[in-house]
C-alpha positions as CSV (number, residue, x, y, z in Angstrom):
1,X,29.0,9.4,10.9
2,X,31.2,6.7,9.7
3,X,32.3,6.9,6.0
4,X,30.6,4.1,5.2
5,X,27.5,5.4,6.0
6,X,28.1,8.7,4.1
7,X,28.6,6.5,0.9
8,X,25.3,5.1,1.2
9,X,23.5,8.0,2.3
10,X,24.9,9.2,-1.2
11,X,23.6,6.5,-2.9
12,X,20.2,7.0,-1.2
13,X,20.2,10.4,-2.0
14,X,20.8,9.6,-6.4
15,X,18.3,6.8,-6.0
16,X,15.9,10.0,-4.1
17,X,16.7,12.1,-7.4
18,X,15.9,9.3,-9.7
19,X,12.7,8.0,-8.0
20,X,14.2,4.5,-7.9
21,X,12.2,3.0,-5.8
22,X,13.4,-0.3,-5.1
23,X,17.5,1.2,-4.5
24,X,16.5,3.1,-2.6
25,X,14.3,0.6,-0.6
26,X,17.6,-1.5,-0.6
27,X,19.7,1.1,0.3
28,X,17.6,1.8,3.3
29,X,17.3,-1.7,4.4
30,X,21.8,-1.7,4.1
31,X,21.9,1.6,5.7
32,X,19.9,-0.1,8.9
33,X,21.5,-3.1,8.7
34,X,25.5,-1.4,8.7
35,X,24.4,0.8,11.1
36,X,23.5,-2.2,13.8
37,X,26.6,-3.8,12.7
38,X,28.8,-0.6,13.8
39,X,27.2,-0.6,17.3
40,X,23.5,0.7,16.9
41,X,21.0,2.1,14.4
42,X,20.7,5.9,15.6
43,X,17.4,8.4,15.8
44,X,19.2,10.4,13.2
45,X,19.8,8.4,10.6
46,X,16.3,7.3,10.8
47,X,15.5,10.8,10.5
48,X,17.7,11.2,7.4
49,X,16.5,8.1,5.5
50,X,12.9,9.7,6.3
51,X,14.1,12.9,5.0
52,X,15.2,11.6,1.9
53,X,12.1,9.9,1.3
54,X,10.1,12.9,1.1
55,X,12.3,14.4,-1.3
56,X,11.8,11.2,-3.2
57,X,8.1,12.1,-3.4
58,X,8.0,15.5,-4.1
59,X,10.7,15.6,-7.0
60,X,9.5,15.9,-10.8
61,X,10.8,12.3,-11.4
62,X,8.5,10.4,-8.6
63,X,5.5,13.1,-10.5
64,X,6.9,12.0,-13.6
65,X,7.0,8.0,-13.3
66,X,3.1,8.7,-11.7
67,X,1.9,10.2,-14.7
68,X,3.6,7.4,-17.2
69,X,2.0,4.6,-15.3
70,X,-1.3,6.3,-15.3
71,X,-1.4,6.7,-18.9
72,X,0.0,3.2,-19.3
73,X,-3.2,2.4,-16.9
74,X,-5.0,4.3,-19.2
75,X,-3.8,2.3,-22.4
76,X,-4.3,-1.1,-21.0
77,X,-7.9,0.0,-19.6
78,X,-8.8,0.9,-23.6
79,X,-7.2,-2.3,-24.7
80,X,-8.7,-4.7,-22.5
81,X,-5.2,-6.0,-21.2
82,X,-6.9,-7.3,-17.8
83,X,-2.6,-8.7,-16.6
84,X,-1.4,-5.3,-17.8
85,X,-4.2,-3.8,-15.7
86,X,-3.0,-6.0,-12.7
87,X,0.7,-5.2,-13.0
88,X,0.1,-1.1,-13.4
89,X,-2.6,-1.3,-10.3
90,X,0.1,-3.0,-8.1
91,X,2.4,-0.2,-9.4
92,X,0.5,2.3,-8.6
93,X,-0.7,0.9,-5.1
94,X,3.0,1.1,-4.3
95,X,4.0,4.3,-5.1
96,X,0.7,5.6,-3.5
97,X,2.5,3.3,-0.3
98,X,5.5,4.9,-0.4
99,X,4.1,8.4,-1.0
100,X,2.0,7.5,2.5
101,X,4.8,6.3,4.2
102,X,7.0,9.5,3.5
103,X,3.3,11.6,4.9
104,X,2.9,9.3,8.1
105,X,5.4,8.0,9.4
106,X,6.6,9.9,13.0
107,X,10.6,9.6,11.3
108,X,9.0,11.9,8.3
109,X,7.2,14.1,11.4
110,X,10.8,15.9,12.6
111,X,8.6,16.6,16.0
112,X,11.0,16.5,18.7
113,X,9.9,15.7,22.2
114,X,10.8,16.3,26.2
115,X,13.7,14.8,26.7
116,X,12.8,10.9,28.6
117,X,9.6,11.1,25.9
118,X,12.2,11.3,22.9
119,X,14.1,8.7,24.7
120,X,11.3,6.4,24.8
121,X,10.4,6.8,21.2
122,X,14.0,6.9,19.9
123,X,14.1,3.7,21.6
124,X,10.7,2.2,19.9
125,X,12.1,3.1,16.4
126,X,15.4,1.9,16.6
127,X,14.3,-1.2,18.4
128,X,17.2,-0.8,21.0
129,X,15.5,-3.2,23.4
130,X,17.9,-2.3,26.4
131,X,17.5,1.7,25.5
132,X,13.8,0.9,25.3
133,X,14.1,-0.8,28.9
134,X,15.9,2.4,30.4
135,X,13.6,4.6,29.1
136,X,10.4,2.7,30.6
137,X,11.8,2.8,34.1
138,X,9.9,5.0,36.2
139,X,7.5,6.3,33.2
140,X,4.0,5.6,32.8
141,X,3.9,3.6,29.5
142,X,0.5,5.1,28.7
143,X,1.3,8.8,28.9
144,X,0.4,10.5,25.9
145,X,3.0,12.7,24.2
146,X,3.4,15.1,20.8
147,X,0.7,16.0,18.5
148,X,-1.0,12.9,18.0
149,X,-1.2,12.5,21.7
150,X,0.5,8.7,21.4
151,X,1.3,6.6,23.6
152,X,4.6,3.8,23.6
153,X,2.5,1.7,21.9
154,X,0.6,4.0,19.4
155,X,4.3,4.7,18.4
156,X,5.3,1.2,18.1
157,X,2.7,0.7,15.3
158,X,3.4,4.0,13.2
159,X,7.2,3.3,12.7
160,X,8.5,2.5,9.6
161,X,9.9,-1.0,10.9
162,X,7.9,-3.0,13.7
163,X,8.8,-4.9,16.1
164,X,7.3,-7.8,17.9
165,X,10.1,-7.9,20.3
166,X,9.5,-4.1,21.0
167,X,5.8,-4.8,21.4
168,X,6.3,-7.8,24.0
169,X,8.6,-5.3,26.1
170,X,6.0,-2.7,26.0
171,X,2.9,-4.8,26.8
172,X,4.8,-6.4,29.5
173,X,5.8,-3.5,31.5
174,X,2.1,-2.2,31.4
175,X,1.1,-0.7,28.4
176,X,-2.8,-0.8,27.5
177,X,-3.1,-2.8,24.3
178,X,-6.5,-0.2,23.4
179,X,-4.3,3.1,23.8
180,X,-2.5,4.1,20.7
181,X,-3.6,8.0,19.9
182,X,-5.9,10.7,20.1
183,X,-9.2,9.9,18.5
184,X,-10.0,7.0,19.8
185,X,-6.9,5.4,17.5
186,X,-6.3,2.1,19.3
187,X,-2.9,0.3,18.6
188,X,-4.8,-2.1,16.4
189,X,-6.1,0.7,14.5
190,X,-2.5,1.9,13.8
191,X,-1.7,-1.6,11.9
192,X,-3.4,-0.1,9.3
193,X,-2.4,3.1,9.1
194,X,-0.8,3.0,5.9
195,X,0.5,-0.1,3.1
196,X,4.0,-0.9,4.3
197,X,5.5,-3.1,1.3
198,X,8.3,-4.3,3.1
199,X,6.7,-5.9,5.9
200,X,6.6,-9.6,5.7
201,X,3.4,-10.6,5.9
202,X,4.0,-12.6,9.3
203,X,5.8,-9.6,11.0
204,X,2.2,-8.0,10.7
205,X,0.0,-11.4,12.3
206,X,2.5,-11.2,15.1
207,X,1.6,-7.4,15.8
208,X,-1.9,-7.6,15.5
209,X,-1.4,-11.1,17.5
210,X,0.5,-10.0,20.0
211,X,-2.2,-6.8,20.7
212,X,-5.1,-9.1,21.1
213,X,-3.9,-11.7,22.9
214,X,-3.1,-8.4,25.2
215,X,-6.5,-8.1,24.8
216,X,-7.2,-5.3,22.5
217,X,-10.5,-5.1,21.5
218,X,-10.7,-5.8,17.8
219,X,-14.0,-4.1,16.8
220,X,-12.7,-0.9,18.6
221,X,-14.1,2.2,16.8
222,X,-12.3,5.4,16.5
223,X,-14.6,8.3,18.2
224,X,-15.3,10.2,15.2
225,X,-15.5,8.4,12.0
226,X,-16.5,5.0,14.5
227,X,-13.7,3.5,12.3
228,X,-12.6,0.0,13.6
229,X,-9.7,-1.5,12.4
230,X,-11.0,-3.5,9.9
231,X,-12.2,-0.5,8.3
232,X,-9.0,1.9,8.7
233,X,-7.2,-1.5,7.0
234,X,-9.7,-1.6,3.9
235,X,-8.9,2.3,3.3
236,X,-5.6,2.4,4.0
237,X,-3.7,-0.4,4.8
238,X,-2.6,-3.4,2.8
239,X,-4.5,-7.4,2.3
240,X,-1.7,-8.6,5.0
241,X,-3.3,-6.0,7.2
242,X,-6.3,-7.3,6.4
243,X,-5.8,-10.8,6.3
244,X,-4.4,-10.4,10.4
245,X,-7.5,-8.9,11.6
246,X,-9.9,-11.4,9.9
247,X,-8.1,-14.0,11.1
248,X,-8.2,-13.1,14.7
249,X,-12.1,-12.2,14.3
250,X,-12.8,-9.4,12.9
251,X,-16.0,-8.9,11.2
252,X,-15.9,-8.9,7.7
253,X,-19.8,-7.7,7.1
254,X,-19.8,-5.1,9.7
255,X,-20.8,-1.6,7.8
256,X,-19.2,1.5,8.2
257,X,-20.6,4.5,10.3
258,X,-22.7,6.9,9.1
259,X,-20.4,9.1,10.7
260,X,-17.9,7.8,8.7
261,X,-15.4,9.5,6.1
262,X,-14.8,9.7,3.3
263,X,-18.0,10.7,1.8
264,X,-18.5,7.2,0.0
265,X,-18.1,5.2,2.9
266,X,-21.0,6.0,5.5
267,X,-23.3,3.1,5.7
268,X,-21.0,0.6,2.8
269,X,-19.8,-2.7,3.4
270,X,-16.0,-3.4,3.4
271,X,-16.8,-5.4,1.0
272,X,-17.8,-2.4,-1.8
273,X,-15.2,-0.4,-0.4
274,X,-12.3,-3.0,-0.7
275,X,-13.4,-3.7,-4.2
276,X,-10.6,-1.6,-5.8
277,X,-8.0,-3.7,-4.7
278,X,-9.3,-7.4,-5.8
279,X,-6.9,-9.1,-3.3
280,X,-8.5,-7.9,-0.4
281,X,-11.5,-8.5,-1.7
282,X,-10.5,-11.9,-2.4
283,X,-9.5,-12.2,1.5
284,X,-12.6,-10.3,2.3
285,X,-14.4,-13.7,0.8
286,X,-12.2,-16.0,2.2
287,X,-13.2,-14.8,5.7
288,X,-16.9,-14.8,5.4
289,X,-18.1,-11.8,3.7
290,X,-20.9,-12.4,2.4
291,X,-21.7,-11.4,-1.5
292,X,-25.1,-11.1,-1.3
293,X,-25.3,-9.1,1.6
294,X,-27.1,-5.4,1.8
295,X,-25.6,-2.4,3.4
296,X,-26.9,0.0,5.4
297,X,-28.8,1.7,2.8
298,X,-30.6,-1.5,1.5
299,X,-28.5,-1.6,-1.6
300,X,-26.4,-5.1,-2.7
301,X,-22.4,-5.4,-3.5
302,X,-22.7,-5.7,-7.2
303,X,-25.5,-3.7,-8.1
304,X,-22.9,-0.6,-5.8
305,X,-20.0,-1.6,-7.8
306,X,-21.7,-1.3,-10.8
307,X,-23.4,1.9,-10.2
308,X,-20.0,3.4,-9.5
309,X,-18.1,2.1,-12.4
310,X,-21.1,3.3,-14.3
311,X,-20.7,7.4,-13.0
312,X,-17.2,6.8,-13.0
313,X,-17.0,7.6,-9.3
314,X,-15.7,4.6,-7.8
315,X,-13.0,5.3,-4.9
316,X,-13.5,9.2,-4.2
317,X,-13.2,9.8,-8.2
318,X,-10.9,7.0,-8.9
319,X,-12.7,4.8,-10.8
320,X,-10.9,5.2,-14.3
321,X,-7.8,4.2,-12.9
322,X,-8.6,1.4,-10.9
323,X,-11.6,0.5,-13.0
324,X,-9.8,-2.9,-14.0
325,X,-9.0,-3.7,-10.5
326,X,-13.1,-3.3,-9.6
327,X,-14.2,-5.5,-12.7
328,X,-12.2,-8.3,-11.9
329,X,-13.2,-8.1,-7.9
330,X,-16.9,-7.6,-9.6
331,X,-16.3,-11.5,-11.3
332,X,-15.0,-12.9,-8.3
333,X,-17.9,-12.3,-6.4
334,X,-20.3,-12.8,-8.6
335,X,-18.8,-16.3,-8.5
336,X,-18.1,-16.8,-4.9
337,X,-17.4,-19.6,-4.2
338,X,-15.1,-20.9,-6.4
339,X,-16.2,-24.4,-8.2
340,X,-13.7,-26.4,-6.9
């Protein structure tokens, strides 16, 4: 590996140490980016980034700067500081992101495959498009490979960085825009797989996009929670996930399964279940859900929310720390519509 390379791998390692989040997101991003420059961004130095990401996570200063910004929550929750409470949520969203991220992604996995399979999704992460078309020739593009049981496209949507480009290559040598992984997962339920803060926005409505003008299905449901992808974004995606589906049809009112998990989800709108992130909610609205709707249980949005906050169980035991989020989601429907 070139020195250059070394020296930032260094600095992504301190940054690891340190829990410094945003070096070490900018490290990564220069570490890509000087690796194309020299000829190619390789497998392994995705694999190394990935690496150090975990070790980010599991260090005492990642479990540290958790703890200070929950009692910070904690203290702003007591004091009524409702753009404190804002601030710390996002905070917390994003470390809960890249905690995710270092669980999920396939880089973090260290499965290796056959040989042309490992190819093929060497190729999808790196985005080598003429790698990628090598490794498609004379494989089916919808075999189903490593634990997950994914196919090329499954893949595509669980990398760290997405592509569009690699997503046009793939559907256009054959791929089937419903197949992503075992489960039922479809590639549209793989958006949302979990919140990636460094995806511009319109990097994700290309994706999703490019998958149903393909013609995935967008209300496809998972086989055992009946999860579509709607729902998977509202638990564990990000509003830009969510905000893509919507606006290619998704149904915002649509309940979830009573076969559903986590426990407080069977039968709930996305509407009470979005509620402890207030911009999704807010896009939620925006989209046609409706606020005085009833779920499945014959119970309304507000009088959920505030039964929750009221047991302090919002969110699968949550609800102090994102209680501030919830109250101001709880005045912006109560109010929907705006007054213009």
């Amino acid at each position: 590996m070139v020195s250059g390379i070394q020296r930032d791998l260094d600095r992504l390692a301190e940054a690891a140490t340190r829990a410094d989040i945003d070096s070490f997101e900018a490290i990564s991003a220069e570490l890509r980016n000087r690796a194309v420059a020299d000829g190619g961004l390789q497998p392994d130095l995705l694999r190394e980034i990935a690496a150090e990401r975990c070790r980010l996570t599991e260090g005492p200063a990642f479990r540290d700067l958790n703890a200070r910004l929950r009692a910070s929550h904690a203290a702003a929750e007591r004091c009524g500081d409702t753009g404190r409470l804002q601030t710390l949520s996002a905070a917390l969203r994003r470390q809960n992101a890249i905690l995710l991220a270092a669980l999920r992604t396939p880089e973090a996995r260290h499965e290796l495959l056959p040989g042309p399979a490992q190819a093929l999704f060497d190729a999808i992460a790196t985005g080598n498009l003429a790698r990628l078309g090598a490794a498609l020739r004379g494989t089916d593009p919808n075999a189903r490979h490593g634990s997950r049981g994914e196919t090329a496209l499954g893949r595509a949507l669980s990398v760290e960085h997405r592509s569009p480009a690699v997503l046009r290559q793939l559907i256009a040598a054959g791929a089937d825009p419903n197949a992503g992984s075992a489960g039922g997962h479809a590639p549209l339920h793989e958006l949302g797989v979990y919140p990636r803060p460094w995806e511009p926005p319109e990097i994700t409505a290309k994706l999703a996009r490019l998958l149903v003008e393909a013609g995935a299905r967008i209300e496809a449901e998972t086989e055992a929670y009946r999860w579509t992808p709607l729902h998977r974004a509202v638990l564990e995606g990000s509003p830009p996930v969510l905000e893509a589906l919507l606006a290619l049809g998704a149904d915002p009112n649509r309940p979830f399964d009573e076969r559903s998990e986590p426990w407080f989800t069977p039968g709930r709108l996305p509407l009470q279940i979005a509620a402890a992130d207030h911009a999704m909610v807010d896009c939620l609205l925006r989209h046609g859900a409706a606020p005085q709707a009833l779920d499945a249980r014959g119970v309304g949005v507000l009088p959920y929310l505030e039964s929750q906050l009221g047991h302090h169980l919002a969110f699968d035991g949550l609800g102090e720390l994102y209680r501030g989020e919830v109250e101001i989601a709880m005045r912006t429907i109560r109010n929907w519509p705006p007054r213009s």
